[in-house]
Each structure stands twice: as structure tokens, then as C-alpha cells.
C-alpha atoms as one frame of an Amber mdcrd trajectory, in Angstrom:
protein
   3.081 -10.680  -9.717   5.286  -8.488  -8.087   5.153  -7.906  -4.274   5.491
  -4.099  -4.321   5.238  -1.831  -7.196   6.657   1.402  -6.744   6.086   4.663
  -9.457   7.897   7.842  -9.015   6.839  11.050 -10.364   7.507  14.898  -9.767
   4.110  17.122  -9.867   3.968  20.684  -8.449   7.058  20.885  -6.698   6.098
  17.835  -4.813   7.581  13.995  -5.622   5.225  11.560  -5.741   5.579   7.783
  -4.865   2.847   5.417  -5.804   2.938   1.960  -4.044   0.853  -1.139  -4.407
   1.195  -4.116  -3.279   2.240  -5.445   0.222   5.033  -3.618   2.328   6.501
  -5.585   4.566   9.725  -7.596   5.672  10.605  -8.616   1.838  10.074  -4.842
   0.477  10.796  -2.413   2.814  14.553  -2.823   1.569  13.333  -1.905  -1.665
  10.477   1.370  -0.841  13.305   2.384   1.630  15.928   2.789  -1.343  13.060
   4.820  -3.151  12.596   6.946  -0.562  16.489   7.531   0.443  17.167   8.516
  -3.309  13.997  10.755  -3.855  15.430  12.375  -0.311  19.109  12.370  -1.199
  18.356  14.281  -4.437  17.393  17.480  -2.677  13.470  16.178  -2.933  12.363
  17.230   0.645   8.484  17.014  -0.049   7.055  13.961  -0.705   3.692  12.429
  -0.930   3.761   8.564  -0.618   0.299   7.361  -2.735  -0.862   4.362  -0.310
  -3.847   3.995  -2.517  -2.827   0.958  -4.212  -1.351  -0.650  -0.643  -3.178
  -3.787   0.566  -0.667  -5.012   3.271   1.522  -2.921   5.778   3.642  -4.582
   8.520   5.966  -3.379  11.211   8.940  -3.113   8.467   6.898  -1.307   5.834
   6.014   1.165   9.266   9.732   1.417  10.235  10.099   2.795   6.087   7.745
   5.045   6.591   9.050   6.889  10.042  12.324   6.727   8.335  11.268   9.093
   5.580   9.589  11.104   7.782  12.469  11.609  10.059  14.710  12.343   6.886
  11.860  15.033   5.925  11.968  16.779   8.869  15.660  16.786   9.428  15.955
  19.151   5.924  12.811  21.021   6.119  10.543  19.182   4.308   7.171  17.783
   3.949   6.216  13.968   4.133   2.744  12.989   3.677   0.525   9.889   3.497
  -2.075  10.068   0.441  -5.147   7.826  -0.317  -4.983   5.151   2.643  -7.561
   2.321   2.706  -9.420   1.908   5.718  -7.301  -1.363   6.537  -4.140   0.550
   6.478  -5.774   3.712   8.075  -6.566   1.564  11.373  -2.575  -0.054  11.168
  -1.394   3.620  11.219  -4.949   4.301  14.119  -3.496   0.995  16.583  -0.127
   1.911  16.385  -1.088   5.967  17.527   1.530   6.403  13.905  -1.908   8.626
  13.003  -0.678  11.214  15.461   2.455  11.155  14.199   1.737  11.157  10.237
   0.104  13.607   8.291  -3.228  11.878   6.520  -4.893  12.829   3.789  -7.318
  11.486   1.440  -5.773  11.195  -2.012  -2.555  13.142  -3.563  -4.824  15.834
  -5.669  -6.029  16.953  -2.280  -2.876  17.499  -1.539  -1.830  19.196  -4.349
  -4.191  21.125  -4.122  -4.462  22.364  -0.808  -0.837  22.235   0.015   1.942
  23.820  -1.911   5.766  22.333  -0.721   6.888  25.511   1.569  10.396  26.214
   0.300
């Protein structure tokens, strides 16, 4: 079994990352390559699907600010889909809830929130 599993997809002008698995120290190499490319190929608005996430460390939290920062640098949108209530109180301790925008799965944020161009 794989540590991370990462799925990339493009739906309604927004890209789409689905992780599962853990991220931490031996993936966030990986998930941050995802993210750079999706970001790097003029894909500003991205939805990272944490459904599927069991484990989150201080390296898979480092990823995650990155792509944020790179988001908001060009304009874009970055936002956190589907969280489990483990990896809702990681991003609750760390105060990374104030920072991140939360929401409950990625149709709700398809369909609330269309990528502002």
C-alpha cells in the first residue's frame, strides 16, 4: 500500500486534488510536486480533497501553506475540501483554521463557489 495517493482532475474551472493516505515527512516531496505543477500550469484555483487523509504532520502542513501562498501570489483560490474531524482539529491546534479556507466536501464547493477569474 502506498503512503499517499494523489488524483488530479479539472471540474468547473476549478483543479481538483484528491489525497489519501498519510502526509507527512516521506510525502510532502511528492503532494508538493502536485501542487507546484497544477500551480505552474496557470491552475490558480484549487481544491485539495482531504477526504481520504488519515495522517497530517508538520511537513504535510508546510505543503499546504505553500500552495496557499503560491495561490494568493497569482490571484487565485486554494481551498481545503472534506476534512475529517482528526485533521480538522490539526488545522484547529495549529490556529492554520484561521488561515485556510474549510469546507465540507468539494461539491459544496463547486457549487457555491465559482473560481473568480
Amino acid at each position: 500500500m502506498q503512503l499517499l495517493d494523489i488524483d488530479v482532475e479539472e471540474r468547473a474551472g476549478w483543479t481538483v486534488i484528491a489525497v489519501s493516505g498519510q502526509l507527512d515527512v516521506a510525502t510532502a516531496p511528492e503532494m508538493r510536486q502536485v501542487l507546484k505543477e497544477a500551480q505552474y500550469d496557470d491552475q490558480q484555483h484549487l481544491i485539495v480533497d482531504l477526504a481520504g487523509l488519515e495522517f497530517l504532520d508538520s511537513f504535510g502542513l508546510g505543503v499546504l501553506v505553500g500552495g496557499l501562498r503560491r495561490a494568493r501570489m497569482h490571484g487565485g483560490r486554494f481551498v481545503l475540501a472534506g476534512p475529517s474531524r482528526r485533521i480538522r482539529e490539526v488545522f484547529a491546534i495549529t490556529e492554520l483554521d484561521r488561515t485556510f479556507q474549510l469546507a465540507d466536501d468539494v461539491a459544496a464547493v463547486l457549487a457555491a463557489r465559482a473560481p473568480q477569474e
